[in-house]
N, C-alpha and C positions, 0 to 999 in steps of 0.2 A: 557584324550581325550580333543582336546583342541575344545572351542567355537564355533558355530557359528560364523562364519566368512562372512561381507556384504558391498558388497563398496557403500558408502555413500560419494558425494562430498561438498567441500565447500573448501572456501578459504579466506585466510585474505587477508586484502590490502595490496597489493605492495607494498614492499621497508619498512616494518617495523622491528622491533627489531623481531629478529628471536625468540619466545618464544611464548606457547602455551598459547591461549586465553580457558578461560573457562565458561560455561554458564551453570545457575543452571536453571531448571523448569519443566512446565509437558509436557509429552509427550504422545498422546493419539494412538493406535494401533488399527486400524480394517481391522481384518484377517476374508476376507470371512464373512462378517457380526458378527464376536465376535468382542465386543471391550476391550480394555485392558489399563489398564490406568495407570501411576507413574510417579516419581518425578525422574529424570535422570537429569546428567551434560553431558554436551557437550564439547567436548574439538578438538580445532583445533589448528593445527600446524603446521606452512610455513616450507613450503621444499625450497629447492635454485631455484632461477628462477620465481620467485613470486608464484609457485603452493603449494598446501597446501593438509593436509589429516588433516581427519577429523575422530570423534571415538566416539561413544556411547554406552552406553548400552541400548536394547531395550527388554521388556516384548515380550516374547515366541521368538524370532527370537537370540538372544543373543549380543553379541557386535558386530557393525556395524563399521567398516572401506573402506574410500576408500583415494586413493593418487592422485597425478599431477590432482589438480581441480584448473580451472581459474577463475578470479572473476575481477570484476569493478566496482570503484569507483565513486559517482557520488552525489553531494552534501550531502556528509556525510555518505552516505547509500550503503552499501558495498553488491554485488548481487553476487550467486553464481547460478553456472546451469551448468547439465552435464547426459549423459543420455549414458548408455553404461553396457555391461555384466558382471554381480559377479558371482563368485566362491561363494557358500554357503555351509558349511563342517555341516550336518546335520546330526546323528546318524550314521556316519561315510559314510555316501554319497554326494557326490560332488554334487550340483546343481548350475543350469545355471540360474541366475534371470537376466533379463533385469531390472535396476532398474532408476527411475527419480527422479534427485533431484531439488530444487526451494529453495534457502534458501536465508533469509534477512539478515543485522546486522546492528543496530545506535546504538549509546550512550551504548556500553556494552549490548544490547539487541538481542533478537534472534526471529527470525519466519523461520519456516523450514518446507516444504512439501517433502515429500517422498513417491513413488508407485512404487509398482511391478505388473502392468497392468494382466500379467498372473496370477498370485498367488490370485488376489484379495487380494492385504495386500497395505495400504493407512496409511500414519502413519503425525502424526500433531505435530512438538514440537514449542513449545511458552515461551517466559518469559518474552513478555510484559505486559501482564495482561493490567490493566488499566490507565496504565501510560500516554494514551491520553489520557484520557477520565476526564469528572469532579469526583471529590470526592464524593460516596454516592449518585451520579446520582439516584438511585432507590427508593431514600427517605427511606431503610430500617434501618437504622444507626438511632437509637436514644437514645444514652447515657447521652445527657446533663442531668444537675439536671434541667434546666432550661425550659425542655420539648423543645428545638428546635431540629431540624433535625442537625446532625454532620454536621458541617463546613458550615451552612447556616444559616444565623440570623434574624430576625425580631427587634424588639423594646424592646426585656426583653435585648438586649445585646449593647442595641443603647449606643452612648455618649451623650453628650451636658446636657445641663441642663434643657429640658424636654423630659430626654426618661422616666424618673418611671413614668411623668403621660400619657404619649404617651403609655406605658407599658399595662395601665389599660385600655386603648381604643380601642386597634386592642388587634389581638390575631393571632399566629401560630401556630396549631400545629397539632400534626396524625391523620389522619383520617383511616378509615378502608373502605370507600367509592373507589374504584378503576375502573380501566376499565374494559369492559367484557374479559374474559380471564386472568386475572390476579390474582394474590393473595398478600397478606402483605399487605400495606401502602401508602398512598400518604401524602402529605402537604397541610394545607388549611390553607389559610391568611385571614382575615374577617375585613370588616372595621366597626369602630366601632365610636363615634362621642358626643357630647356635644351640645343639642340645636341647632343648626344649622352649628356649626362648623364638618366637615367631616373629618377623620382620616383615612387614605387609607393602606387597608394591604399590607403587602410589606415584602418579601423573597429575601434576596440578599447572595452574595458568600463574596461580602465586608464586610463593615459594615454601618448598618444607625449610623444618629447625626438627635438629634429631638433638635437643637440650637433657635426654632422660638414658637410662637405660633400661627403662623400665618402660616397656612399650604399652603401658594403658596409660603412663603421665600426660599431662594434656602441656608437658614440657615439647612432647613430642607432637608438631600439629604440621598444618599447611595455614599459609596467612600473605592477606595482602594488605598495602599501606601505602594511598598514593602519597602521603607526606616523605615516603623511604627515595623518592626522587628519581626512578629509575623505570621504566618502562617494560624494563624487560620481564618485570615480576610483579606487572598491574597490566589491564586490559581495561579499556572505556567501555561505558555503553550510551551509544547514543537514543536509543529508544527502549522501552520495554516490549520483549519477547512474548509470546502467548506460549510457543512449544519451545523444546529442546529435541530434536532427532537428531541420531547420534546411531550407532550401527557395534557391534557389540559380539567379542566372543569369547565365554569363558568356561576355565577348563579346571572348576575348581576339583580339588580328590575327592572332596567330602560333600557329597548333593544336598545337605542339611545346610551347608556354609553359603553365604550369599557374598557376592561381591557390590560395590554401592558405587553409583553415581552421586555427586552432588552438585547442585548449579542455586548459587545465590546471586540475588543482585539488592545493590547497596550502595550506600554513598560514598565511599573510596576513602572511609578512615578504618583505621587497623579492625581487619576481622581474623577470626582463626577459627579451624576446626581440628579437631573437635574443642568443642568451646570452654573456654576457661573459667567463665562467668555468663550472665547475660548480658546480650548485645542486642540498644536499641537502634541500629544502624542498619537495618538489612529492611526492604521493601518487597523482597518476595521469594519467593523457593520453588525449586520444582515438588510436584509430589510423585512420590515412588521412589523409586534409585534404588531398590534391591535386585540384584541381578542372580538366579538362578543359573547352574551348569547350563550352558546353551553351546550350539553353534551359532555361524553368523545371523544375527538377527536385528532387524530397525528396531529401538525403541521408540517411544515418542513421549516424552515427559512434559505434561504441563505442567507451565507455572500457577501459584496461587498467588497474588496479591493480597487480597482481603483480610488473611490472617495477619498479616505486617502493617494495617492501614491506621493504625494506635500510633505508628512511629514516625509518621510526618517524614520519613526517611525518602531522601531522593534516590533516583536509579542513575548512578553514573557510573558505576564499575559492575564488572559480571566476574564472578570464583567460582570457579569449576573445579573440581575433587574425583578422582579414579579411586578406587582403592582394589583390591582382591579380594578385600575383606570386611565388612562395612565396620568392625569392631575391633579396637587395635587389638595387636597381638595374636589375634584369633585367626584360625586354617592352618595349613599344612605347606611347609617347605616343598617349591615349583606350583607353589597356584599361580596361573597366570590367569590377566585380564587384558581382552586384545580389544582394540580400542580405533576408530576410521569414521571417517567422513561425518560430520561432525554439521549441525545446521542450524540455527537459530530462524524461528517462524513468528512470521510475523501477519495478523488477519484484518480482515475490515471487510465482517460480511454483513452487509444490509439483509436484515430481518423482516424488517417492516417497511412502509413506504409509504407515508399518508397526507391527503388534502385536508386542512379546516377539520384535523381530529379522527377524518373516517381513512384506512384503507384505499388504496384507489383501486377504480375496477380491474381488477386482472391480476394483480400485484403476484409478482413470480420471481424471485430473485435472480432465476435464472435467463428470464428475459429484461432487454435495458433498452427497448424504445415500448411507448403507452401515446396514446392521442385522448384529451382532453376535450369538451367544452364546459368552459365558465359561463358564467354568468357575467362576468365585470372582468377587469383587465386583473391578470394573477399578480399576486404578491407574492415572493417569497420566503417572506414570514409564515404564508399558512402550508407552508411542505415543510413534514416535519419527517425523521429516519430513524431508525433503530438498527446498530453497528455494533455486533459484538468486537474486539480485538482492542487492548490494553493500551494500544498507542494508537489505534484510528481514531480520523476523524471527517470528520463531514462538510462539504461545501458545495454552495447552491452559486448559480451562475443565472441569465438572463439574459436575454438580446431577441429584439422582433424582428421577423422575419418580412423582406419584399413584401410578402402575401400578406401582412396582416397579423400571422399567426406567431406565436411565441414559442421560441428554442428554451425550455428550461433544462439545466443541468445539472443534477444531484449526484455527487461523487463521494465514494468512501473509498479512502484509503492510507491505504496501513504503513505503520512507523515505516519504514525501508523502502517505501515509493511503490517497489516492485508490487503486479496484479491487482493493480487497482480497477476499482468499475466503475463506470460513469452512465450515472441510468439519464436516457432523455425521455421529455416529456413533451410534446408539440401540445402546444393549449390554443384553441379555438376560444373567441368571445363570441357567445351568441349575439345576434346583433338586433338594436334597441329598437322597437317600433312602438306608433302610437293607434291605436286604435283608430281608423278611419281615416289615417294619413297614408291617400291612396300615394299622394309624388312625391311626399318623403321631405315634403320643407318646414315639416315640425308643426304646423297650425293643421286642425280641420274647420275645411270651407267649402263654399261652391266647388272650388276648381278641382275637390277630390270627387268631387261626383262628376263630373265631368270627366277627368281622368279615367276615371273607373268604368262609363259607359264607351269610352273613344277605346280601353281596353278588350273591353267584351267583344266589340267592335272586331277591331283589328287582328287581338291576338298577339298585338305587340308587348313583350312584358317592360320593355327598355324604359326605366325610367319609373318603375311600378314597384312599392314597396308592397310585395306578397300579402306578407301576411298584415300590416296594416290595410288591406283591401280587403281580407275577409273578415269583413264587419259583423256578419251575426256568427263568426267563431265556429263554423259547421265543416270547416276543412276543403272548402269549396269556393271557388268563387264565380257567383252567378248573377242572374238578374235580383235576387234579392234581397245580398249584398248592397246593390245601389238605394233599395226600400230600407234597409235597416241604415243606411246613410245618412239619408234622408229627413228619414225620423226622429235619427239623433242630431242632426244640426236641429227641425224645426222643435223638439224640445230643448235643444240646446243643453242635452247632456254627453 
């Protein structure tokens, strides 16, 4: 007996090597509130004509196929969307599923929604994981021998030639102190000091160089340099961030002292902070990073681009900076700055939403199906969006429906795949008539007056083009319709 059988669309980009793309990851299933969860590949596969079928296997429903899916290309980010009736072959009965798909693709990556609104079955496949996201963001990672948190250093891993005594001054490392709601780990940096000299704790994604003894030297910084050939003290960015949330608790002595965040992104040749010189190599910054004595509390730092937009500077690495104390040397011996769950955000919120220049009627960002009549069969070109979020982007979709009517699909979504929205449009075309083309064969003649009286008649419409039958345009159609017919053939206008 063969499988369950499910049409699921998707489609690869246009005009590529005809050969099936494959994506390994999990895929989560909730049928009617169970949920079901595994590790499935996805496999798509261009058909001729750029449409593509798509094929999975899914926990309790079985392999999922559907064919001719359209898709658009749109800096980078390839969007699929299609919503229409599966045959499902289930213990040897046919079922009718209405089913929606929503699916993403970058860099060999996948994000895919899929519902069967009746069945109550909702299905999630993913295989980005945290590939935007920072390394170990959760502070739970802690393998070094050297007690720091994976891929985040303080001063036991500084350079220069006084990190071992900078080593013995500050300190980083686990805490079990966390927010309420939470459990595991956080990171605590603590400044630590010599007589009057201040050593400020500091967690970066670089690396520090404790080069000075003089703690306001900018000998003494944090810096990254993907030419330095090492991973463990650079970090990629594959998109730009719009926020920075991050979760934060500090216990400075002195409620005048601030402790600082910092998060740049840039193109991954040598930066430092605090800076030596100026650098035109950084594409944008968060704003804010001064942290007041707090307990546990989210911040949420946007980025600004705009200020950096002089420097033509690409975004491919991200430097993040902790300190105690946003000014070296500055606070007091045990400032600590406790530091957890860590988030890089990423947006693509549709603003606007418009036909041919206006608005469409209704237009609510937070609704994502509108019904349409046109005039003439739609174009794509005249839907235009408005998307705030640093790395969205937008793509329009198109397929005519059995009925006549037109599926359109305007999707925004953001650098990281994840919470995308896919607004539909169903578009109606009004349909064309001629004045006085009571049977609809494009001429007016006798045989519309005729038609038109055998209507009256009868009351049969079958075959009666409406509104070309109400010839004096009164919203009516009656006996004098067939006079204003008439008339118009014998003047022949």
């Amino acid at each position: 007996m063969k499988k369950s059988i499910f049409t699921f669309c998707l489609a690869v980009m246009a005009v590529v090597a005809l050969h099936a793309e494959s994506y390994s990851g999990n895929i989560v299933v909730n049928f009617d509130g169970q949920v079901y969860n595994a590790d499935v590949t996805v496999t798509v596969t261009p058909e001729a004509d750029g449409l593509n079928t798509f094929s999975l296997e899914v926990p309790i429903l079985g392999t999922l196929v559907m064919n001719d899916v359209h898709c658009d290309t749109q800096g980078g980010v390839t969007v699929y969307s299609a919503q229409r009736d599966v045959d499902v072959v289930y213990n040897s009965s046919t079922i009718v599923m209405n089913t929606i798909l929503f699916a993403r693709t970058v860099d060999g990556m996948m994000a895919a929604n899929v519902s069967i609104p009746a069945y109550g079955i909702d299905l999630w496949f993913n295989t980005v994981g945290n590939h935007f996201q920072l390394p170990n963001s959760d502070m739970e990672a802690w393998t070094n021998s050297n007690g720091e948190p994976d891929r985040w250093h303080g001063f036991k891993t500084a350079s220069g030639s006084y990190a071992s005594i900078s080593a013995g001054l500050v300190s980083l490392e686990q805490s079990d102190d966390v927010r309420v709601g939470a459990d595991g780990h956080s990171a605590v940096m603590t400044a630590g000091g010599v007589f009057s000299s201040i050593a400020n704790g500091t967690m970066t994604n670089g690396r520090l160089n404790a080069g000075s003894m003089f703690a306001d030297n900018t000998a003494n910084h944090a810096e990254m340099d993907k030419s330095k050939g090492t991973d463990e003290y650079y970090m990629s960015l594959y998109a730009k961030p719009d926020k920075f949330n991050v979760w934060l608790k500090c216990t400075n002595s002195n409620p005048d002292h601030k402790a600082s965040v910092s998060v740049k992104t840039f193109d991954g040749t040598y930066y430092q902070e605090p800076v030596d010189k100026e650098y035109t190599n950084l594409s944008g910054s968060i704003v804010g990073g001064q942290i007041s004595v707090c307990d546990w509390t989210q911040y949420s730092f946007p980025f600004d681009y705009d200020s950096y937009a002089a420097n033509n500077a690409a975004s491919e690495a991200i430097f993040v900076t902790f300190s105690t104390n946003g000014n070296p040397g500055e606070g007091n011996k045990g400032d600590a700055l406790y530091v957890d769950d860590m988030e890089l955000v990423y947006l693509a919120d549709m603003t606007d939403l418009r036909y041919q220049g206006n608005t469409i009627e209704g237009w609510n960002p937070a609704v994502t199906a509108y019904s349409m009549e046109l005039a003439s069969e739609p174009n794509l070109d005249d839907f235009t969006a408005t998307v705030t979020g640093a790395s969205a982007v937008v793509t329009k979709s198109m397929e005519k429906n059995a009925d006549g009517t037109y599926r359109i699909a305007i999707s925004a979504v953001p650098g990281d795949l994840q919470n995308a929205t896919c607004y539909i449009i169903t578009a109606t075309v009004a349909a064309s008539f001629m004045r006085g083309d009571v049977n609809n064969d494009g001429i007016v003649n006798i045989s519309d007056v005729t038609a038109l009286i055998d209507y009256l008649l009868s009351g049969n419409p079958e075959g009666i083009n409406m509104q070309g039958a109400d010839v004096d345009e009164s919203g009516v159609i009656n006996i004098s319709d067939v006079t204003s017919l008439i008339d118009m053939l014998l003047s022949s206008h």
